[in-house]
C-alpha positions as CSV (number, residue, x, y, z in Angstrom):
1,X,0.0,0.0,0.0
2,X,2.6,2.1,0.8
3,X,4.7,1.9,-2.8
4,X,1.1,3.0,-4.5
5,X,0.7,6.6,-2.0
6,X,4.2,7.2,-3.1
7,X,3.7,6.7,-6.7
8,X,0.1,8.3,-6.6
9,X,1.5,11.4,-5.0
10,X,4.7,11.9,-7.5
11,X,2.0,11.8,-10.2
12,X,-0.3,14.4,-8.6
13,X,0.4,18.1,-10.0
14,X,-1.4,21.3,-8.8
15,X,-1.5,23.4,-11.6
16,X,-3.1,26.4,-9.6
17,X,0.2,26.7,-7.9
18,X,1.8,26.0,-11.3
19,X,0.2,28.6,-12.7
20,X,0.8,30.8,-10.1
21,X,4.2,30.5,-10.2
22,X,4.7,31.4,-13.2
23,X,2.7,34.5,-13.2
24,X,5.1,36.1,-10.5
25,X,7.9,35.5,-12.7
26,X,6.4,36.6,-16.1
27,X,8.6,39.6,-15.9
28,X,12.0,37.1,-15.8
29,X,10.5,34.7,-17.8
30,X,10.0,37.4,-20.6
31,X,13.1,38.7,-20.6
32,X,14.9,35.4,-21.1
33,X,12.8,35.1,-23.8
34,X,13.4,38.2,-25.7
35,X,17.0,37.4,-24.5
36,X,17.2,34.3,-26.5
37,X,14.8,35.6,-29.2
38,X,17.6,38.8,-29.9
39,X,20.6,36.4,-29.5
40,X,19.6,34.1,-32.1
41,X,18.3,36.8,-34.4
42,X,21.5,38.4,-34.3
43,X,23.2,35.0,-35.0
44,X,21.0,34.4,-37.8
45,X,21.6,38.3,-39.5
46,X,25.7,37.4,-38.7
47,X,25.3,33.6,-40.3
48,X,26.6,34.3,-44.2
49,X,24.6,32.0,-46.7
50,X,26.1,29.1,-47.5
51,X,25.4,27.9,-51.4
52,X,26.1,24.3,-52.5
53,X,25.9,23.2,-56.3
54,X,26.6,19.4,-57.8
55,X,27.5,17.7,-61.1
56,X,27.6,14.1,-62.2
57,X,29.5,12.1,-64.4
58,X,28.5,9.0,-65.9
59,X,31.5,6.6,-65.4
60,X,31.7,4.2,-69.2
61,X,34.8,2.1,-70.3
62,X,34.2,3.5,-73.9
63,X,35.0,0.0,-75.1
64,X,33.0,-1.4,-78.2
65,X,32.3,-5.1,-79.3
66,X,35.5,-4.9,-81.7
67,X,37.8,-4.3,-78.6
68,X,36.4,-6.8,-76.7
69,X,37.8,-10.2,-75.9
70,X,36.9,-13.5,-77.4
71,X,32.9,-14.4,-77.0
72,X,31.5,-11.0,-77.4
73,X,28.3,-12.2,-76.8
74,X,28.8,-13.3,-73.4
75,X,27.4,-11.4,-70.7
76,X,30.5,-11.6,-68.5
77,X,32.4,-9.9,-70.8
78,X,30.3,-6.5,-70.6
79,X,32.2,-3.6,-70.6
80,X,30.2,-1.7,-67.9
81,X,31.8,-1.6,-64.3
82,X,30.7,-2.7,-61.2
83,X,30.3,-1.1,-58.0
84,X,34.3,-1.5,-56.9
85,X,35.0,0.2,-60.4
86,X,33.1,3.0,-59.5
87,X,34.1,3.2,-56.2
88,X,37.3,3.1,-57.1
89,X,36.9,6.6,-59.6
90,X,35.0,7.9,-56.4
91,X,38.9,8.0,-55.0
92,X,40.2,8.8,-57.9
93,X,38.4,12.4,-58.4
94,X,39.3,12.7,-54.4
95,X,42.6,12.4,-54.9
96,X,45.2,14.5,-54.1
97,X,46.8,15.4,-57.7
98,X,42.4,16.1,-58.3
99,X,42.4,18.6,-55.9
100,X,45.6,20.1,-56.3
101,X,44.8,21.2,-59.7
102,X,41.4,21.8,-59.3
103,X,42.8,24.5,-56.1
104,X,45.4,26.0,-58.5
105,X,43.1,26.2,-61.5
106,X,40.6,28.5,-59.2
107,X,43.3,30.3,-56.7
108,X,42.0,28.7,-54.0
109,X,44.8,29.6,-51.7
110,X,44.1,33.5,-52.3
111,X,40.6,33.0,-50.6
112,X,40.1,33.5,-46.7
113,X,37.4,30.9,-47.0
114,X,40.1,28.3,-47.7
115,X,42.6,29.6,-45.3
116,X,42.1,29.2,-41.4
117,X,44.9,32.0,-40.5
118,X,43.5,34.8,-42.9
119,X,39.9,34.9,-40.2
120,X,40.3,33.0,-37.3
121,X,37.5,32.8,-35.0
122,X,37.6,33.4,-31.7
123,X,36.6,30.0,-30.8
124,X,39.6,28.5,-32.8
125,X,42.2,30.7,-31.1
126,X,40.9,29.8,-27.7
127,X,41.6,26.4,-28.7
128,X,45.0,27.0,-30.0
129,X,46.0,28.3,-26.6
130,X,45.1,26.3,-24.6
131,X,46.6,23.6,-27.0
132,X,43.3,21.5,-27.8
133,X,43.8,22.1,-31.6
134,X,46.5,22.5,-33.8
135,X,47.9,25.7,-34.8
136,X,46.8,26.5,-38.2
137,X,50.3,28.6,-39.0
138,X,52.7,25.6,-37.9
139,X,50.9,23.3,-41.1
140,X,52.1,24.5,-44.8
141,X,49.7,26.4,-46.9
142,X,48.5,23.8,-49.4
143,X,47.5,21.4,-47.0
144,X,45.7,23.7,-45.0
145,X,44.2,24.4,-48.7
146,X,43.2,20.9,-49.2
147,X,41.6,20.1,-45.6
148,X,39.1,22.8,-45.7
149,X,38.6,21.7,-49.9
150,X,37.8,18.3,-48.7
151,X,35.5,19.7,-45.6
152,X,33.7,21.6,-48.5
153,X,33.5,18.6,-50.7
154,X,31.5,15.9,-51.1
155,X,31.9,13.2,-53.3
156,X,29.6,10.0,-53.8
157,X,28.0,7.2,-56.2
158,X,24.2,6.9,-56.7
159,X,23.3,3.8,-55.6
160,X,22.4,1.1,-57.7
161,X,24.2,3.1,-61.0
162,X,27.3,4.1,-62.5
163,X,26.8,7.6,-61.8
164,X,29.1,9.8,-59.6
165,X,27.6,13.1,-58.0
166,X,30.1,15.8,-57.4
167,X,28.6,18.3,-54.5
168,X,30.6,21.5,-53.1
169,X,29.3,24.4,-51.0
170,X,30.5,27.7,-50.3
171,X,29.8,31.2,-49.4
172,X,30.8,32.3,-52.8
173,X,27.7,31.4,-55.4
174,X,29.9,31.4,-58.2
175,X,32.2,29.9,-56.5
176,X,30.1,26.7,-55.7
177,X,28.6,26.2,-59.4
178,X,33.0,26.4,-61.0
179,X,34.2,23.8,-58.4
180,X,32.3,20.6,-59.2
181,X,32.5,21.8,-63.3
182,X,36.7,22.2,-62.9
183,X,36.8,18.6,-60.5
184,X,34.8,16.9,-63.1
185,X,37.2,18.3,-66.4
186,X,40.0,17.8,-64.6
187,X,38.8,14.5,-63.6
188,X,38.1,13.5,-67.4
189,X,41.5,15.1,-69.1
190,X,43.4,12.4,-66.7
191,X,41.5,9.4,-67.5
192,X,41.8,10.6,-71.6
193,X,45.3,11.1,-71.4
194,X,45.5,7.8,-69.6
195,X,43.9,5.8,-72.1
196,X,46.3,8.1,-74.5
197,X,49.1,6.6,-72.7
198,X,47.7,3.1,-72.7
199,X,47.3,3.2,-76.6
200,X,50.9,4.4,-77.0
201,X,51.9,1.5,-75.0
202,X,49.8,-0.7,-77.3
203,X,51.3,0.8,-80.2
204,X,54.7,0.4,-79.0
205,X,54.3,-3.2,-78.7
206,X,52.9,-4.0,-81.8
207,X,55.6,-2.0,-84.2
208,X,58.2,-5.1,-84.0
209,X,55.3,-7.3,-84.0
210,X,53.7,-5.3,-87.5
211,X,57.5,-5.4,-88.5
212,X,57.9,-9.0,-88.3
213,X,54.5,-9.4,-90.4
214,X,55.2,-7.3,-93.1
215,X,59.3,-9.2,-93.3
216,X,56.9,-12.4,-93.6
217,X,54.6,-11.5,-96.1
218,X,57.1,-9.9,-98.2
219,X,59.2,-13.5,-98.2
220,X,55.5,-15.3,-99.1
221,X,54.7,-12.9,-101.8
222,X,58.3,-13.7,-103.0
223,X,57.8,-17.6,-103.2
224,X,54.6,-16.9,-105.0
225,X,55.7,-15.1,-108.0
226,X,59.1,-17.5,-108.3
227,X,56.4,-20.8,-108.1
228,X,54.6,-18.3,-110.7
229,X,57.6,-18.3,-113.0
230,X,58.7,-21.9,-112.9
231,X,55.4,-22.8,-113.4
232,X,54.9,-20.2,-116.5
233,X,51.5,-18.8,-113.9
234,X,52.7,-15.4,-114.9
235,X,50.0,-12.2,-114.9
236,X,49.6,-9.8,-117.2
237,X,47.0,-7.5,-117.7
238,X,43.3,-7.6,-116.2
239,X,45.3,-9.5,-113.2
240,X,45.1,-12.8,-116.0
241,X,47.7,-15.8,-116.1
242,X,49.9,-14.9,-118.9
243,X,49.1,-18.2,-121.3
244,X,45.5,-17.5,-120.7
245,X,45.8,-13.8,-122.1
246,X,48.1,-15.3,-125.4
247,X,45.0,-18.1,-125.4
248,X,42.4,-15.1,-125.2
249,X,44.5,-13.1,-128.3
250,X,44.8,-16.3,-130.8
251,X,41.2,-16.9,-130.1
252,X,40.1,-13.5,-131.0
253,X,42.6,-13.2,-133.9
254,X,41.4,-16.4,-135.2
255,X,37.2,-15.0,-135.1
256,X,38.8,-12.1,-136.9
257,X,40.4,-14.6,-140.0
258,X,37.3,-16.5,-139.9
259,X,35.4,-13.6,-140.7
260,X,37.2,-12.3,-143.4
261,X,36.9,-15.9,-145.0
262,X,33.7,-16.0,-144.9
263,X,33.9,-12.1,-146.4
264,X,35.5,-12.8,-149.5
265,X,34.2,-16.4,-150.2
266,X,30.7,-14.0,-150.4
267,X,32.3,-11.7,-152.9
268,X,33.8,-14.8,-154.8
269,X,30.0,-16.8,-155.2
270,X,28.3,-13.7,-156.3
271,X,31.3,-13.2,-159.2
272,X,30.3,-16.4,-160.5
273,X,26.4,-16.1,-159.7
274,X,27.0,-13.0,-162.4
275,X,29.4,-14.9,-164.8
276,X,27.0,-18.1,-164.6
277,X,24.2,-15.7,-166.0
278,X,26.4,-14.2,-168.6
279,X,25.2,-10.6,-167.0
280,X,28.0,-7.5,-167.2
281,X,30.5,-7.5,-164.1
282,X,30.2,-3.8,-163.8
283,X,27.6,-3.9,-162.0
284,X,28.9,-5.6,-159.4
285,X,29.3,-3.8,-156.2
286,X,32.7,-4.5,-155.5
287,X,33.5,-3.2,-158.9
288,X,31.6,-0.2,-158.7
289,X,33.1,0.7,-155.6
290,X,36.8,0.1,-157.4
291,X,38.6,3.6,-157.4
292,X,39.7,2.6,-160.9
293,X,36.5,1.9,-162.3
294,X,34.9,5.5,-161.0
295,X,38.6,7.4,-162.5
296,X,37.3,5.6,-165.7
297,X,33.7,6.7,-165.6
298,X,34.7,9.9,-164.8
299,X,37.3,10.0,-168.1
């Protein structure tokens, strides 16, 4: 019995001494209030905007079914990469030779927003003295560059996708919108000279290889025309075995002699058609057409 008095009477409130109680102190209680209603209004009017803009890359291999391996038509062969791949570019862009460039490229280093030393707060110098944070001035500029690029910088893969999103923020508008554009050229111009590089490397592996092939088909091409020779296979025109063409000329030569033949054995039975009927050879056409006859005629 005695546990439930003690749990009935924490429970029990009176909330006409409540409320009495706080009517003697609406005075105090309204200043705090207009206290922490000023303080955080001025904090909001000293807070400077902060902007944040984002691009995204599509990561490809850029490989096509010629450059593939053997069985093209497999599906373990695709060229698209998995999520390690793309992880792995992730790194890449947020590497240090990235960012370097990227912060030279833009001046980072001649912005106060990238530089810890140029505004300190008053927070961070309390800290500095009584040594629970490092002093900014004892680390070199560029890294103090780079740690508040990262701390700006955010870069991660959409899930379930090859894409990569590219997110920076600053107080500068412009600012924000260049960053993630120069991270993502810079980012591309080193994986096109890398693939430069890897076909250069290609190339300079197959010139002996190409040199060897050409010394071979050279020696092949001379075998072929001395098996040509011995075995009188040579071409002539039209890309046609020599004895072929000579076959091809006596044929044609021969239709050409055949034809005549038959010409003047025409002429000759038509001579004797005229002389069998006792009519006058002048008028037959070859002797009408004799340059001899028509001098005569004219005479």
């Amino acid at each position: 019995m005695t546990r439930i008095e003690n749990a009935t009477n924490d429970v029990d409130v009176d909330l006409g001494r409540l409320f009495e109680s706080l009517a003697r102190e609406w005075r105090r209680i309204l200043i705090v209030a207009l206290v922490i209603t000023g303080i955080a209004f001025i904090l909001a009017w000293l807070a400077k905007p902060l902007y944040r803009a984002e691009t995204r890359i599509l990561i490809e291999t850029g490989e096509s079914i010629f450059t593939r391996p053997q069985d093209t038509n497999n599906e373990s062969n695709s060229p698209s990469l998995d999520a390690e791949g793309v992880a792995s570019q992730v790194e890449v862009i947020l590497s240090t030779n990235v960012l370097k460039q990227v912060a030279q490229q833009l001046n980072l280093a001649g912005r106060d927003e990238f530089d810890d030393i140029a505004n300190p707060s008053l927070l961070d110098w309390v800290m500095v003295v009584a040594g629970l944070k490092a002093d900014p001035s004892e680390i070199p500029a560029d890294e103090r560059v780079l740690k508040k690029f990262r701390e700006k910088l955010n870069v991660y893969r959409v899930e379930n996708s090859r894409v990569i999103v590219i997110e920076f923020s600053s107080r500068d508008p412009k600012l924000a919108a260049e960053v993630p554009n120069a991270i993502a050229k810079v980012y591309l111009q080193a994986q096109s000279d890398a693939k430069l590089a890897s076909n250069a490397d290609a190339t300079a592996w197959l010139e002996p290889e190409i040199a060897d092939l050409s010394a071979r088909v050279k020696q092949a091409e001379a075998k072929v025309a001395a098996f040509r020779s011995q075995s009188d296979l040579l071409i002539g025109q039209n890309n046609a075995v020599l004895a072929t063409q000579q076959l091809s000329e006596i044929s044609s030569e021969l239709n050409r002699v055949r034809a005549n033949r038959a010409s003047a054995d025409a002429r000759a039975q038509s001579v004797r058609n005229v002389l069998a009927s006792g009519a006058s050879l002048d008028a037959l056409p070859d002797v009408l057409a004799s340059p001899l006859i028509q001098r005569l005629r004219e005479r």
